[in-house]
matplotlib code that plots the C-alpha trace (Angstrom):
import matplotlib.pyplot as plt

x = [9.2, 6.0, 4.1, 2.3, -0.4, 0.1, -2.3, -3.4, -2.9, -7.0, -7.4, -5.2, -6.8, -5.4, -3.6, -1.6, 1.4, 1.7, 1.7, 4.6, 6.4, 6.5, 8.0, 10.7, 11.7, 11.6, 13.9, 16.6, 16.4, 17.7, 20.2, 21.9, 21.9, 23.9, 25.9, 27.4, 26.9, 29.7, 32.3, 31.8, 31.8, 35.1, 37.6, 35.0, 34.3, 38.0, 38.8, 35.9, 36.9, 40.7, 42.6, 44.5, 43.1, 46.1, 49.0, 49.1, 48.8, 45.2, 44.7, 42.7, 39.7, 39.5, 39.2, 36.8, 34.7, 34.3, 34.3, 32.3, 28.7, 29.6, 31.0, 28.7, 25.6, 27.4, 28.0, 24.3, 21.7, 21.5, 21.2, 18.7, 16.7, 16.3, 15.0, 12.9, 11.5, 11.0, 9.7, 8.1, 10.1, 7.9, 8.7, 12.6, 12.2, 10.5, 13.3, 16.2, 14.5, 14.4, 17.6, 19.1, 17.2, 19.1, 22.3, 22.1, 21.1, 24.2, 26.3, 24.7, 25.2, 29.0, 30.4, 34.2, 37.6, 40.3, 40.9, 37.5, 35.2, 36.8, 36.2, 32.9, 31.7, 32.8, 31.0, 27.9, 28.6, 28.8, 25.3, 23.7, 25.3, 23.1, 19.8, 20.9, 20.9, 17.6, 16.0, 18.2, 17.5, 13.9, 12.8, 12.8, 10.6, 8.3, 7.7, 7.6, 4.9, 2.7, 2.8, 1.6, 4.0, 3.1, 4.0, 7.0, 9.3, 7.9, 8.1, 11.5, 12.6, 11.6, 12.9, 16.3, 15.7, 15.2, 18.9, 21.1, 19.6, 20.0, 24.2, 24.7, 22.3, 24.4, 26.9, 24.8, 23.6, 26.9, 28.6, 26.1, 25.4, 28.8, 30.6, 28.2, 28.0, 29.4, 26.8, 24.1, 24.4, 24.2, 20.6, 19.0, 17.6, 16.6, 13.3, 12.9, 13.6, 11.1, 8.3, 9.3, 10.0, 6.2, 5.0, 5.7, 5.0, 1.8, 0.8, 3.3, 2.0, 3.4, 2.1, 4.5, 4.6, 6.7, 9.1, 9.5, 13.1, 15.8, 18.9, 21.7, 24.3, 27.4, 26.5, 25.8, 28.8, 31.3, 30.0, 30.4, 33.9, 35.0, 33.2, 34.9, 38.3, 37.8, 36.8, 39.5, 41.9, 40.8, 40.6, 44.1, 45.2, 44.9, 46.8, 50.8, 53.6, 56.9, 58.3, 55.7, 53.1, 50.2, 49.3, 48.7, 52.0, 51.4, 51.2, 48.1, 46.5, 47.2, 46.2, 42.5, 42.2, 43.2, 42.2, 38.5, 38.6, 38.8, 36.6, 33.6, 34.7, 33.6, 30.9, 30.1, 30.2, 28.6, 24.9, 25.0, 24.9, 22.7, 18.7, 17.6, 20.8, 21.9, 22.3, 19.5, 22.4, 19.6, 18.4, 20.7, 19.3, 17.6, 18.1, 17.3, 18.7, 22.2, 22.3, 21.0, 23.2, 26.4, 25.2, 24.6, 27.9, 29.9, 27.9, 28.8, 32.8, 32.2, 30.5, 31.8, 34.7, 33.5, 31.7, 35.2, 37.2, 34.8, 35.2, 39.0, 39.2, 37.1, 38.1, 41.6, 42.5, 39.4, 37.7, 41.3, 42.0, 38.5, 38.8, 37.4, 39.4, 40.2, 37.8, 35.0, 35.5, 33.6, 30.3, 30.9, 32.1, 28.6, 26.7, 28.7, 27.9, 24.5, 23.7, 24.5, 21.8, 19.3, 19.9, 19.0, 16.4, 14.9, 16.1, 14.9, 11.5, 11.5, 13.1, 11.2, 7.7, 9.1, 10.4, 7.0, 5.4, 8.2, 10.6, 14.0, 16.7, 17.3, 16.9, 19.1, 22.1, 21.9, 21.8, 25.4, 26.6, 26.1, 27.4, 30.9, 30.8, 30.2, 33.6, 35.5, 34.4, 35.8, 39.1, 39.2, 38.3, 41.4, 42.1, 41.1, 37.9, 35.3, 32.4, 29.6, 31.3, 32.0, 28.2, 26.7, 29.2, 27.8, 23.9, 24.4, 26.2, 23.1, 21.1, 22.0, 22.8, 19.3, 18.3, 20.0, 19.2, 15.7, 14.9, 17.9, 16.1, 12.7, 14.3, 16.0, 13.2, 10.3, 12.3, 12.1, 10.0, 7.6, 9.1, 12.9, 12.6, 13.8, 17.0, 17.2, 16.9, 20.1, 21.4, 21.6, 22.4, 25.4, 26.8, 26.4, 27.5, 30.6, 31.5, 31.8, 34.3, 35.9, 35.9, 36.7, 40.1, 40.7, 40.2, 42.4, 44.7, 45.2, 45.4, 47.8, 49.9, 49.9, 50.8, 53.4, 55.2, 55.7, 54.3, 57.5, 60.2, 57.3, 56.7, 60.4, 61.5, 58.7, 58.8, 62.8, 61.7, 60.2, 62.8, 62.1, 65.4, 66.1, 66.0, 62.6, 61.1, 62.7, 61.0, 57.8, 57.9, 58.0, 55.0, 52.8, 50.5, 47.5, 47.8, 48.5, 45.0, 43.4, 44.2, 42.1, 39.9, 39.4, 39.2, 42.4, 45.0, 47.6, 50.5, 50.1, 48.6, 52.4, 54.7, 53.0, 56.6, 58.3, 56.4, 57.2, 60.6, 59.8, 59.6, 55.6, 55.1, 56.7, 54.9, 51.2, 52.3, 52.9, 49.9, 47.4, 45.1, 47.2, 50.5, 49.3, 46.7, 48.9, 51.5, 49.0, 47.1, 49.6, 49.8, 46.0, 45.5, 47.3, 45.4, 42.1, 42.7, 43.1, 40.6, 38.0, 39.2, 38.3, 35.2, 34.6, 35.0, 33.3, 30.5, 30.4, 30.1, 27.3, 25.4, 25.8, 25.0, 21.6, 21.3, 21.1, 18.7, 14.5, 11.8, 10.1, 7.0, 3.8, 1.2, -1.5, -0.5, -1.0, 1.0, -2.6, -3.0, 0.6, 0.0, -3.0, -1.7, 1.5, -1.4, -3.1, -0.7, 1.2, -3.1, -4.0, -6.9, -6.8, -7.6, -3.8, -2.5, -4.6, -5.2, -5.4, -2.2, -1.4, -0.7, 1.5]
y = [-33.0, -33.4, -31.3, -32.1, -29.8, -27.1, -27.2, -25.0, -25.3, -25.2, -27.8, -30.3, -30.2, -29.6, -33.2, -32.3, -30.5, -33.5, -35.5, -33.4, -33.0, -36.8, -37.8, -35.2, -35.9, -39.7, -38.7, -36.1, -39.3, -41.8, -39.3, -38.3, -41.8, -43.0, -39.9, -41.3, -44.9, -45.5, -43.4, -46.2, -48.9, -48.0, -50.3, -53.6, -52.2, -51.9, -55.0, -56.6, -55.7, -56.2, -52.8, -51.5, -47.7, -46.6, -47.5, -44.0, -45.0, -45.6, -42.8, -40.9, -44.0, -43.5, -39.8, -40.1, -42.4, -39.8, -36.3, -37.7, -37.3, -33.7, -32.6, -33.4, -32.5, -28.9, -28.9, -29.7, -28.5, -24.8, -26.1, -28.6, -26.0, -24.3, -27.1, -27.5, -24.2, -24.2, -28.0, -28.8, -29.3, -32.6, -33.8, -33.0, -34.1, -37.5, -38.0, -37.8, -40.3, -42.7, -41.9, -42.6, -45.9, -46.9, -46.2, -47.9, -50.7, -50.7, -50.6, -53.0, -55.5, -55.2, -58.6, -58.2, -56.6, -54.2, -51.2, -51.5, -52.6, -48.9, -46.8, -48.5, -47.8, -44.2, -44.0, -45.0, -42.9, -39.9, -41.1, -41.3, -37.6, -36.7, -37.7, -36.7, -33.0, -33.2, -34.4, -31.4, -28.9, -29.8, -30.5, -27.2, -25.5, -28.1, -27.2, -23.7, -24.0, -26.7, -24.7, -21.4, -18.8, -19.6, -23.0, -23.2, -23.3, -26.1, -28.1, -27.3, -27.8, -31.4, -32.0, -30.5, -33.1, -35.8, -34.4, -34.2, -37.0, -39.3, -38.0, -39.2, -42.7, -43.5, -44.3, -46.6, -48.7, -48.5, -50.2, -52.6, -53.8, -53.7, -56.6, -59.2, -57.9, -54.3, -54.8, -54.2, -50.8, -49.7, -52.3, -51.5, -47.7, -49.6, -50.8, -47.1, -45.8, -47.9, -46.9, -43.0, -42.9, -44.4, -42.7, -39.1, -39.9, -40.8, -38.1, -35.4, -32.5, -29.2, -26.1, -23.0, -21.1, -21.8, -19.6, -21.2, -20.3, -21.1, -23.0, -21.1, -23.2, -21.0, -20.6, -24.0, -25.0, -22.5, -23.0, -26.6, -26.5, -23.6, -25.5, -28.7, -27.6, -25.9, -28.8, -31.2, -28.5, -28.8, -32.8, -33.4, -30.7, -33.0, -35.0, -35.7, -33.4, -34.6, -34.1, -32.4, -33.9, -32.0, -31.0, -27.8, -26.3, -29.0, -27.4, -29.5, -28.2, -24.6, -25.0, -26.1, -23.6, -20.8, -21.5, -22.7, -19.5, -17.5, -19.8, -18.7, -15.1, -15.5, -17.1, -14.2, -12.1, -14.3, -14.2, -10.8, -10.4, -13.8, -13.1, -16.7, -16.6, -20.0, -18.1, -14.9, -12.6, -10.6, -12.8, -11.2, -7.9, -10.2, -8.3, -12.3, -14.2, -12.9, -12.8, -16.0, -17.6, -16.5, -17.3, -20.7, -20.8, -19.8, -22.1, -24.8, -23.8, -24.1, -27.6, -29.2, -30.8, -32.0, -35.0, -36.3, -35.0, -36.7, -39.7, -39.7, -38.8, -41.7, -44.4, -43.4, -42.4, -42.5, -45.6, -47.4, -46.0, -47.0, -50.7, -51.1, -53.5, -50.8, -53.1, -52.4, -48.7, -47.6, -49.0, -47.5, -43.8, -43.4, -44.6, -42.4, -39.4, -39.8, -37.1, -34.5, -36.1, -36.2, -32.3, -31.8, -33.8, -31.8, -28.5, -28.1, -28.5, -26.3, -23.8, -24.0, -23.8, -20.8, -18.7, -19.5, -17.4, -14.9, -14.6, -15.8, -14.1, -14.4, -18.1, -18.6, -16.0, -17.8, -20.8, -20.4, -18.4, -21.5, -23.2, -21.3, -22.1, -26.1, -25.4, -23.9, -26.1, -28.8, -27.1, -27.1, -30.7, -33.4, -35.8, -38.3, -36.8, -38.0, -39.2, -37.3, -33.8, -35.0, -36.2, -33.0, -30.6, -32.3, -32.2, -28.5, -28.6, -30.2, -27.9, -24.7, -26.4, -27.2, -23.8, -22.0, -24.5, -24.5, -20.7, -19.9, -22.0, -20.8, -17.0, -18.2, -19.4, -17.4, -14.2, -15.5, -15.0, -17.9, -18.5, -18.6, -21.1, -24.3, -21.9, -20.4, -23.6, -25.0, -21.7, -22.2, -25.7, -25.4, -22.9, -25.3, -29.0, -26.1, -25.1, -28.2, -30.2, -27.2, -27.2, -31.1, -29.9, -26.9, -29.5, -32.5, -30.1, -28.2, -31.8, -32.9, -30.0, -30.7, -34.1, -33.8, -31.6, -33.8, -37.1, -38.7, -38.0, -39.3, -42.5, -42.8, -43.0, -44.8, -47.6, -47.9, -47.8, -51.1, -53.3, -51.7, -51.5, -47.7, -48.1, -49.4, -47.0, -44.0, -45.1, -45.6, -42.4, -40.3, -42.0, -39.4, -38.0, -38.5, -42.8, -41.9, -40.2, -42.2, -45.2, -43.9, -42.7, -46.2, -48.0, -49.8, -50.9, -48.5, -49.6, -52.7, -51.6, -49.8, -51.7, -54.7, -58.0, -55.7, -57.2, -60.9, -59.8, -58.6, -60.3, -60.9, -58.9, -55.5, -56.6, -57.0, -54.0, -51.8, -53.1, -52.9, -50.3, -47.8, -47.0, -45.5, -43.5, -42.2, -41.6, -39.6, -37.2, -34.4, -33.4, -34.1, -31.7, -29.1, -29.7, -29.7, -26.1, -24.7, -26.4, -25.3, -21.7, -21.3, -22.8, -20.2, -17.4, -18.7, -19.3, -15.9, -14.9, -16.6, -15.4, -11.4, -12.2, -14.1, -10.7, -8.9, -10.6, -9.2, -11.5, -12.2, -14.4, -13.7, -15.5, -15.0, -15.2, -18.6, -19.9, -19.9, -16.5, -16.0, -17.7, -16.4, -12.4, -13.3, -14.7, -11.3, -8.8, -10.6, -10.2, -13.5, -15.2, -18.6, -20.1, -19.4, -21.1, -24.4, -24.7, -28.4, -29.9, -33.2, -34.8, -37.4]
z = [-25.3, -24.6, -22.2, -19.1, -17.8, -15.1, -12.1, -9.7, -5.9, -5.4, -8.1, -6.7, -3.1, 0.2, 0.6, -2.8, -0.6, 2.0, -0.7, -2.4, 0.9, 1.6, -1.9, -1.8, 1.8, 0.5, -2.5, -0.5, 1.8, -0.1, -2.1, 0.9, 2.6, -0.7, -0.5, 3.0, 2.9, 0.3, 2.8, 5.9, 3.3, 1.2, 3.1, 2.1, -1.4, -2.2, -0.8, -2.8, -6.1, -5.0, -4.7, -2.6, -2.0, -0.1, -2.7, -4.4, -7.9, -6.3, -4.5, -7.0, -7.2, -3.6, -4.0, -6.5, -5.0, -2.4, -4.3, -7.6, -6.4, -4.8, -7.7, -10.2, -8.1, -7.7, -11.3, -12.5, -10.1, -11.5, -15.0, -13.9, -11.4, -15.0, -17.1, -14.2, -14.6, -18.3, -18.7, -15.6, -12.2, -11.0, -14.8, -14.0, -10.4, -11.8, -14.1, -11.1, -9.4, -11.9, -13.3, -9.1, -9.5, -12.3, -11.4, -7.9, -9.6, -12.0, -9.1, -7.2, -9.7, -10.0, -10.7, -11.7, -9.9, -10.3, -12.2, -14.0, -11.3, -9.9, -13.1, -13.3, -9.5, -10.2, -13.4, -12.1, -8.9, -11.1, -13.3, -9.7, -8.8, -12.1, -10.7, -7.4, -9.0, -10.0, -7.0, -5.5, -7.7, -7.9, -4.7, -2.8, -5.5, -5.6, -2.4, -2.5, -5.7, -2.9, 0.5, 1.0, 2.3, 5.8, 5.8, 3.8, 6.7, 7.7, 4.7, 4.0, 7.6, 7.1, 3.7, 5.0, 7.9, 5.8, 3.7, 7.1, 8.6, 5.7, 5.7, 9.0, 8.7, 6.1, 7.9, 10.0, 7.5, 5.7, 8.5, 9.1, 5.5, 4.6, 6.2, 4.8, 1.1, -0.4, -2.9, -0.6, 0.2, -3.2, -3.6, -0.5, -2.4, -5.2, -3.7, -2.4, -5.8, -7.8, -5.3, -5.5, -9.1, -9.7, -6.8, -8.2, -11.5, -10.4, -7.7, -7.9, -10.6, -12.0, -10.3, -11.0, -13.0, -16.5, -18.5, -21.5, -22.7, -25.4, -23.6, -22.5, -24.0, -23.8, -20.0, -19.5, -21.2, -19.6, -15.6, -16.4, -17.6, -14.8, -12.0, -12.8, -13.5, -10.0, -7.8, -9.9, -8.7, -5.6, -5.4, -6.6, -4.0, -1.5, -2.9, -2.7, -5.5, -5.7, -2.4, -0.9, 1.2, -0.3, -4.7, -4.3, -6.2, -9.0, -12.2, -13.0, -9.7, -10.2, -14.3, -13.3, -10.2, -12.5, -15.4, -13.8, -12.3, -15.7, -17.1, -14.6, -15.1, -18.4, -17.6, -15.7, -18.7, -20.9, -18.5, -18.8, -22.4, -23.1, -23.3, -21.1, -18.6, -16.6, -13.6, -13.2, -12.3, -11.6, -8.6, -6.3, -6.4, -4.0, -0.4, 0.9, -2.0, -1.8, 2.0, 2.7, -0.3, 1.0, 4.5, 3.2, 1.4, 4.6, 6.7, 4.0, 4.5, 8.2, 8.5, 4.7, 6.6, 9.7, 8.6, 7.5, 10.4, 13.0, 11.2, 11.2, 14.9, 15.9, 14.0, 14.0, 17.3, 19.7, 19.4, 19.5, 22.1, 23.6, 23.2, 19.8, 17.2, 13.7, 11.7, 14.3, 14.4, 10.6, 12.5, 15.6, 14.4, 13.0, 15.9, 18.3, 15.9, 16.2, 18.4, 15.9, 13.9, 17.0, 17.2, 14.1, 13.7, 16.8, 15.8, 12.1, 12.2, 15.0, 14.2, 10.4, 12.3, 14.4, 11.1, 9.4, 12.6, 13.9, 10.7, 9.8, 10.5, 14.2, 14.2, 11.2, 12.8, 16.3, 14.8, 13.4, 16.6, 17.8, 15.9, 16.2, 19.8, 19.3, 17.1, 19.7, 22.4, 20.0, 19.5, 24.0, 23.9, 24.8, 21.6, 23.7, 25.1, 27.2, 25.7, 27.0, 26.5, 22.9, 22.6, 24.2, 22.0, 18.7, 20.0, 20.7, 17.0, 15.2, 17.5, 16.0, 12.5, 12.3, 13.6, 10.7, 8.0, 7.4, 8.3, 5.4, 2.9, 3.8, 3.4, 0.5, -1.6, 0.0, -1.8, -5.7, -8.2, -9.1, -12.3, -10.8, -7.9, -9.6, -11.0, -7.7, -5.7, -7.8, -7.2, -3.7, -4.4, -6.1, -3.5, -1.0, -2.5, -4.2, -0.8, 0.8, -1.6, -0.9, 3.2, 2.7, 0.4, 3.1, 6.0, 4.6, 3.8, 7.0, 8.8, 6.8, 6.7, 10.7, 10.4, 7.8, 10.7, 13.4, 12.4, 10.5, 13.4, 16.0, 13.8, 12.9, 16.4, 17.7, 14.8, 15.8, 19.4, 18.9, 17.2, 13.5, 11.3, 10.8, 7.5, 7.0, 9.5, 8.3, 4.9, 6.1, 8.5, 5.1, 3.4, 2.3, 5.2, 3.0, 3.2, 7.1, 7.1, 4.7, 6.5, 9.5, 7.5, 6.1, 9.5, 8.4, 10.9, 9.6, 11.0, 9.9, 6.3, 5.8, 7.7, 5.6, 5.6, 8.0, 10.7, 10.0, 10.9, 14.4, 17.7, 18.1, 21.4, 19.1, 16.1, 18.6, 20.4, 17.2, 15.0, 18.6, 19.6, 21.1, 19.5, 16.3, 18.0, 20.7, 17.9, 15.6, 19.0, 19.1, 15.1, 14.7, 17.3, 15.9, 12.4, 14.1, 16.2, 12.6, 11.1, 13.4, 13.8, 10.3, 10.4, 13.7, 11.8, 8.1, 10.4, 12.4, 8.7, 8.0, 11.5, 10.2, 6.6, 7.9, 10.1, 6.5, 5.3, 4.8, 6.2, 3.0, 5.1, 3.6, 6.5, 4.8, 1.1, -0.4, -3.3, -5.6, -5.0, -5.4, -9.1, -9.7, -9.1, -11.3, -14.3, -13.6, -13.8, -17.1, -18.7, -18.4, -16.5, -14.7, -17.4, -18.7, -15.9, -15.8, -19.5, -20.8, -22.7, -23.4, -20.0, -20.3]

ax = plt.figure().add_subplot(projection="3d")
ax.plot(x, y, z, "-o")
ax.set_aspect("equal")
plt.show()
């Protein structure tokens, strides 16, 4: 491979780190936006290519349509981080963004149906989760090399910005672009791609510092294989088993939880023995790394879920309820979740300008005590709410969100070592993306477990209520809870989607009363409830969690530190002048 040359900070100018920070915000922009678009648009790509996403031979496309990208960025980002480190992270950084190009364009050009338009959507899904992980794992050191100390939380409070903010504009554009042509939401990032790809190739420059290093293979290798096996587990979970209503006491489940989970205790072993470890074990002798990681983790448990769980409670029982027809409701669930986006977007530059001038540690605790409360305020809140107390609950949400997110990362990646931010950025990476497939599993799970309770006596009476032969609605009233939440999930009529030639045979005022806007929501209020009080009373206490581990943590701000004397004192101490660190290699 050949090598580019390292800069300095002082060579480069004082433009070089705006110029960073707008191509990496551009970059966690479009990844996240394409991480969220594809949830709104589901019910029109299915019905484009012809399935039917709620028969449960199906079941797993759907889930891997949504769970793909998150697992494979969890998987890759540490390994990535480290090839970063050792070849160059704008070089790594370069390649995710061309590699995300690529793949959106593969997808957007999708001509055929069925089975293999799915397999092929969730390949490609999976190649863009690749260069999703190495804009992740790239990004934050990039701009930890660019700013100096004092400014850091800055930068990163706007590139976090541009992450959150792109989740929850997904689901804008998603609903927007969808109805005319599924294809487009997979080409409109290509244009974006294209210019960002050539863009940092262009401008964007190494300036860590390198530690050239042998692969850790083994580690690689093990991680990979535990890490998957785990979030499999943890997709099929969700799942249905026999007669049960959930996976979780499938032997194919409980084979890839346990046996993931010995194959990372190796992997365990393995970094401490190997010379060039995967993971810098070491790293969490960290006072701030290991704080603010398992702050982040919890945090991630806490708020993993929600995305999902607002999603089904508007479009499968509010909105309904509100007036809105169940093919209207994907668009309108993300514009009536926008205030948790307009919190954050106020709330983490903010707070990442505050931490660069007062420290961390209070804004990053408060910010998830306050976060707690927006989760028990939800838990108080009716099923069928009203609107502003919904809106103000999830601005005060993005509010202390945004307050905790960019002071952890500044903490976070203010404590490493020069030569261990792109490792310890996909560190703190794979923590995150790891905990939230696994607050979506707890979250489904919890719902559905409350649903699979009371739901099939509710819909078995009312369905009979209504002129539907026992038979048929007893038979429908034990369909897996999992198509009953999917269906609202989708923004599918659901009563319609599973009664299906049942209805022909009813009078048309039951059949219009049953398929309308208010039977299936009314019918589905009480055992979502109870899910949701569960739900969110673990994510209260994850999150109280996160508060005292932030409270642990060590301001690590250096104000008047910059990054080139940073680099400059790390080429001193190792013997080395400045001329080590921008000595001329082939560039390109």
């Amino acid at each position: 491979m050949a090598e580019r040359r390292t800069y300095s900070i002082a060579e480069l100018g004082p433009r070089y780190k705006w110029i960073a920070l707008s191509n990496t915000t551009l970059g966690m922009l479009i990844a996240t936006i394409n991480s969220s678009i594809v949830l709104i648009a589901l019910p029109d790509i299915f019905k484009g290519i012809g399935i039917n996403p709620l028969e449960p031979s199906n079941t797993s496309y759907l889930l891997w349509m949504i769970m793909g990208f998150l697992v494979v960025t969890a998987v890759l980002v540490v390994a990535f981080g480290r090839l970063g480190d050792m070849y160059g992270r704008a070089r790594m950084y370069n390649l995710g963004f061309a590699v995300f190009t690529v793949s959106s364009i593969m997808l957007a050009i999708t001509w055929f149906g069925g089975d293999a338009a799915a397999l092929w959507l969730i390949g490609w899904r999976i190649v863009q989760g690749v260069g999703g992980a190495f804009l992740m794992a790239n990004s934050s050191a990039i701009l930890t090399d660019a700013f100096p100390a004092n400014q850091r939380g800055l930068a990163l409070g706007m590139n976090g910005v541009a992450a959150i903010a792109g989740s929850f504009l997904g689901l804008v554009v998603g609903g927007v672009l969808a109805p005319v042509n599924w294809n487009l939401i997979f080409l409109v990032s290509v244009p974006f791609g294209v210019i960002g790809t050539v863009w940092a190739y262009l401008k964007l420059h190494d300036t860590g510092v390198r530690q050239h290093a042998k692969m850790d293979w083994w580690g690689n290798i093990t991680f990979a294989v535990g890490l998957i096996a785990v979030l499999v587990g943890i997709t099929y979970g969700i799942q249905p088993y026999g007669t049960s209503q959930t996976g979780w006491g499938s032997p194919m489940v409980l084979s890839c939880l346990i046996g993931g989970v010995a194959v990372l205790i190796a992997f365990v072993v393995i970094e401490t023995k190997v010379p060039n470890p995967l993971f810098r074990l070491s790293l969490f002798r960290i006072r701030s790394f290991s704080w603010g990681n398992l702050a982040n983790l919890t945090a991630s448990l806490g708020r993993g879920g929600l995305q999902f769980v607002l999603i089904i409670w508007l479009q499968g029982i509010w909105l309904p309820q509100h007036g809105f027809t169940f093919e209207q409701t994907p668009l309108w669930a993300g514009i009536y979740m926008l205030p948790l986006t307009i919190g954050f977007l106020v709330a983490a530059p903010t707070s990442g300008i505050l931490s660069d001038r007062i420290g961390s540690r209070a804004l990053a605790s408060g910010g998830l005590v306050i976060t707690a409360v927006t989760f028990l305020l939800l838990t108080l809140l009716p099923v069928n709410f009203d609107y502003w107390a919904f809106a103000g609950i999830l601005l005060l949400n993005g509010i202390g969100m945004g307050m905790f997110s960019s002071p952890n990362r500044a903490e976070v990646m203010n404590s490493l070592p020069a030569d261990a931010r792109g490792s310890g950025a996909g560190m703190m990476t794979t923590f995150q993306n790891a905990a939230m497939v696994l607050s979506i599993g707890f979250f489904f799970s919890l719902i559905i477990a409350g649903l699979s309770d009371h739901l099939p006596i509710a819909m078995s009476q009312g369905l009979t209520a209504h002129g539907v032969a026992p038979d048929a609605a007893n038979q429908v009233a034990h369909l897996p809870a999992v198509a009953v939440l999917f269906a609202a999930f989708l923004g599918y009529n659901p009563i319609q989607q599973l009664l299906g030639g049942q209805l022909g045979s009813l009078p048309a005022d039951q059949a219009s009363f049953l398929t309308g806007r208010s039977f299936f929501p009314n019918l589905i209020s009480g055992p979502f409830q109870d899910g949701l009080a569960v739900a969110f009373g673990f994510a209260i206490v994850v999150c109280l969690i996160g508060a005292v581990a932030s409270l642990l943590t060590k301001d690590t701000k250096k104000p008047s530190e910059s990054v080139g004397e940073e680099l400059a004192a790390v080429a001193g101490e190792s013997g080395g002048g400045p001329s080590e660190l921008v000595s001329p290699r082939s560039d390109r």
